[in-house]
N, C-alpha and C positions, 0 to 999 in steps of 0.2 A: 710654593715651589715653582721655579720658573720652568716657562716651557721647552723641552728637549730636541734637539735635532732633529730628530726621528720624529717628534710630533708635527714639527713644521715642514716636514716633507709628507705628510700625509696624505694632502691632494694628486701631489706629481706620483705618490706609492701608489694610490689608488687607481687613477687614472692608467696614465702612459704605460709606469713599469709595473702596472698590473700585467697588463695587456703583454708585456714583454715577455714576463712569468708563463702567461700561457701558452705563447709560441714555442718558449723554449720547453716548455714538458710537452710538447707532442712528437711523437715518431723520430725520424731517420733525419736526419739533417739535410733539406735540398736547399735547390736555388729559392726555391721558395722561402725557405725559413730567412734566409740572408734580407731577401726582399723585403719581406715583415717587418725582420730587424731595422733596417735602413731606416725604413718608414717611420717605422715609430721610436726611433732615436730623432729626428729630424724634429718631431710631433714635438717629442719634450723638449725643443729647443737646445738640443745639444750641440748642432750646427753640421751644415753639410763639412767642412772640414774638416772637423774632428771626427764625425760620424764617418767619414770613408777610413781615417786613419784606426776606429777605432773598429770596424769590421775588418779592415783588411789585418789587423793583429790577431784577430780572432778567427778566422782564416788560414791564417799559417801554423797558429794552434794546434788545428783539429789537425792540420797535416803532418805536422812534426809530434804528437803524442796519439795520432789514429784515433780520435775522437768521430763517434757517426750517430751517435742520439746527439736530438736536441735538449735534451736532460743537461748531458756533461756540460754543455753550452755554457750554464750559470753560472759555474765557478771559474770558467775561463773569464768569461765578460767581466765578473768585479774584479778577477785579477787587472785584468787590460787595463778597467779604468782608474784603477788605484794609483797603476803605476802613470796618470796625466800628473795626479795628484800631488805633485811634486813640490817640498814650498823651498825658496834659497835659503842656505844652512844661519842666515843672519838676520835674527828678528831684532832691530834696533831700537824698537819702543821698550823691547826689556833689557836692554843692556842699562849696566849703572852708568849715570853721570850722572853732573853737578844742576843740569838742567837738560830734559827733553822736549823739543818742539816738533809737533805733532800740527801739518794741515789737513783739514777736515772739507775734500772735495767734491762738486759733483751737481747735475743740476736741481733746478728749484721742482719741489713733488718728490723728492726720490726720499726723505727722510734724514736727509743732513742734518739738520738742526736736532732734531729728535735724538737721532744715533750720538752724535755729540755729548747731549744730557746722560744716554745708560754708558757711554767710557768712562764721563765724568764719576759717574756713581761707581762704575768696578774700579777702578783705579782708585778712587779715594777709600774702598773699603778693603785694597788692598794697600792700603799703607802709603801712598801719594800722596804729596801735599798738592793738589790741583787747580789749576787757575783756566777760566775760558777766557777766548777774546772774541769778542761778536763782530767780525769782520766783514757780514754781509752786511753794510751800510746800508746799501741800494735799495734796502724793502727794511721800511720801519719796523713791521711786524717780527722780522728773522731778530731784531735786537731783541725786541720785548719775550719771544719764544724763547731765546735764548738765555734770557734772566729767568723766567719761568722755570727752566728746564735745571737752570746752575742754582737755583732754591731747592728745586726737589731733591735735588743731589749732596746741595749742602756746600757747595762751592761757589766762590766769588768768580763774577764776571767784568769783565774788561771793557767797556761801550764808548765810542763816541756817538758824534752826533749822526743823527738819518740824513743821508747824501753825502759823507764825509771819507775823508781819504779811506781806505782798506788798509793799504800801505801804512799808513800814519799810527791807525788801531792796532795792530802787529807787533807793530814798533814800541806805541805804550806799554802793551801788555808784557812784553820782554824784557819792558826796564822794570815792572810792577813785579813782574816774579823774582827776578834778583832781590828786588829792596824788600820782598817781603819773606824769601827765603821757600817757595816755590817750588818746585823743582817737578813738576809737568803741564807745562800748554797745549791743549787744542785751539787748533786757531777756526773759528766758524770764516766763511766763504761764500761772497754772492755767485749764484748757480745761476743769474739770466742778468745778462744786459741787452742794450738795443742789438745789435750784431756777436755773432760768434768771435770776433776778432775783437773787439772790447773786453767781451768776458776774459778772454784768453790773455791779454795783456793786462790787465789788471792782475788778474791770478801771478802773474811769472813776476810783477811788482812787489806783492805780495810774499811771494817766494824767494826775491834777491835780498828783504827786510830780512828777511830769518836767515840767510845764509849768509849776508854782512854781521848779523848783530850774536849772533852764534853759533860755535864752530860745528861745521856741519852738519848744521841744522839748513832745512826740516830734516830732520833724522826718520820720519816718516812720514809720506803724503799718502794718505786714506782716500781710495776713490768710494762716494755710497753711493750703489747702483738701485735699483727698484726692480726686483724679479719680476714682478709681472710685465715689462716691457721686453723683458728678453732679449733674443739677436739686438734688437732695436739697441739696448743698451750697451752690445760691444763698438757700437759706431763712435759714443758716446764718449767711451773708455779710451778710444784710440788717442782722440782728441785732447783728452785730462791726460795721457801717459807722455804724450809728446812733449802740450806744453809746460806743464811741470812737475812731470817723472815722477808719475804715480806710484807706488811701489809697494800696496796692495788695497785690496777690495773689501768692503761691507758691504754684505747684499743685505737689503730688509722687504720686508712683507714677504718674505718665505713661503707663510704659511697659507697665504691667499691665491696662490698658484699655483699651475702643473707644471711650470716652466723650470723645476728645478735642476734640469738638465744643463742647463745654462752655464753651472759651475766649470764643466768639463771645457768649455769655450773658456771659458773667464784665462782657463789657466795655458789650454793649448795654443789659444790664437792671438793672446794677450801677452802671455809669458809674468803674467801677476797671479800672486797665492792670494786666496780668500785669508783674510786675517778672522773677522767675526760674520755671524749671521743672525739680523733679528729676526725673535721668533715668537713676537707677538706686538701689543701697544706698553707693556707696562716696564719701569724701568730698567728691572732686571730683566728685562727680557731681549739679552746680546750674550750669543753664546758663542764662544772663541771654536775657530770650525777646526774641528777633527775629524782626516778625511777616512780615516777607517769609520770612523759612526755615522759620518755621511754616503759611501755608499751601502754600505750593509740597510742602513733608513732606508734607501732605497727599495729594496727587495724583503724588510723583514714584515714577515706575517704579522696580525694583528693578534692580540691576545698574548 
């Protein structure tokens, strides 16, 4: 059985929005409680922007419904953060066509290569015909991961040679899915070269192969972020959204961190929906994120 949302929020439940649980069951709601709040909204990486947006909602709450325990507090908050939780009404990886191109962004450590292999796996066991293409050249080893991972999965992989175009590899793999009848690409992505401006021009090369060779394609660009680096990794995100229009998130290692607050950034100060969340090392283990079981995970008791 793979593991649950709710399981891979267990640190940041225990943790952070334990601590939140028990400010808000005490007493009378003062300035104090607000301050608490802040604090340990900040603590789990929710972000001071989102975090003033999301007290000051909570704030005019208690005003407009006469709210004065910090009891009532609870239900207000998961309402507030529900409502960041907003995804746009057009998810493109599931729309039918004759062929979907999917780029798989983000840097080296975050779990790109990995995350790659369990799409591969859900989508081929949802009835896909799947094809990878190992586009990070730049590190021999992201090919050979990459083959590794398209075995486990049971799907063929796309490689050129180590140090070889990205561009060029994108490009084969596009003609290989047509001629073999195909009909989903991930395309794998080097995540470091020398300079952030290389990385970043390579990528958008990368991305004009797919939008010359089909039509409106990439139909989806996947940023994979690494939760435990947090704030750190919305600096990250801005970077990937700019240069090639990221247009949603994979967070992995969930379940290794308190940082799961981060989600609430991803989406406020991003303006990008979490598509999946891994939520452990084994292949199934990429669970398509549902934000009412993400914050309920939050705050729900154990047992």
């Amino acid at each position: 059985m793979f593991k649950s949302i709710r399981e891979s929020l267990n640190r940041t439940r225990q943790t952070v929005f334990g601590q939140i649980v028990n400010v808000l069951g005490m007493g009378e709601i003062t300035e104090e409680t607000w301050e608490d709040l802040e604090a340990l909204l900040i603590q789990a990486d929710v972000g001071v922007p989102t975090t003033i947006d999301l007290v000051s909602g909570m704030r005019k709450r208690v005003e407009a419904e006469g709210l004065f325990r910090a009891d009532q507090l609870l239900a207000a908050m998961k309402q507030e953060m529900r409502a960041i939780l907003v995804d746009p009404p057009v998810y493109e990886l599931e729309q039918p066509r004759q062929l979907t191109v999917v780029m798989v962004v983000g840097v080296n450590g975050s779990g790109k290569t990995t995350t790659i292999g369990k799409l591969a796996y859900r989508y081929k066991n949802l009835g896909k015909n799947v094809l990878l293409a190992a586009g990070d050249t730049f590190r021999a080893a992201a090919i050979d991961q990459l083959k590794i991972w398209g075995e486990r999965a049971g799907v063929p992989v796309i490689a050129g040679q180590p140090g070889g175009d990205p561009a060029a590899t994108a490009y084969d793999a596009i003609r290989a899915t047509r001629a073999r009848g195909y009909d989903l690409l991930f395309v794998d992505t080097a995540g470091r070269l020398h300079t952030k401006f290389n990385l970043m021009k390579e990528l958008e090369k990368v991305y004009g192969v797919c939008r010359k060779s089909v039509h409106a394609a990439p139909h989806e660009v996947f940023l994979v972020l690494d939760a435990p680096t947090g704030q750190n990794a919305l600096v990250q995100a801005a970077k990937f959204k700019e240069s090639v229009k990221a247009t949603g998130v994979i967070l992995t290692k969930l379940d290794s961190t308190a940082k799961g607050g981060m989600v609430f950034a991803i989406y406020r100060e991003l303006g990008l929906p979490v598509r999946f969340i891994g939520t452990g090392e084994r292949i199934e283990d990429l669970a398509p994120f549902d934000p009412d079981q993400f914050v309920n995970g939050l705050f729900a008791s154990e047992g």
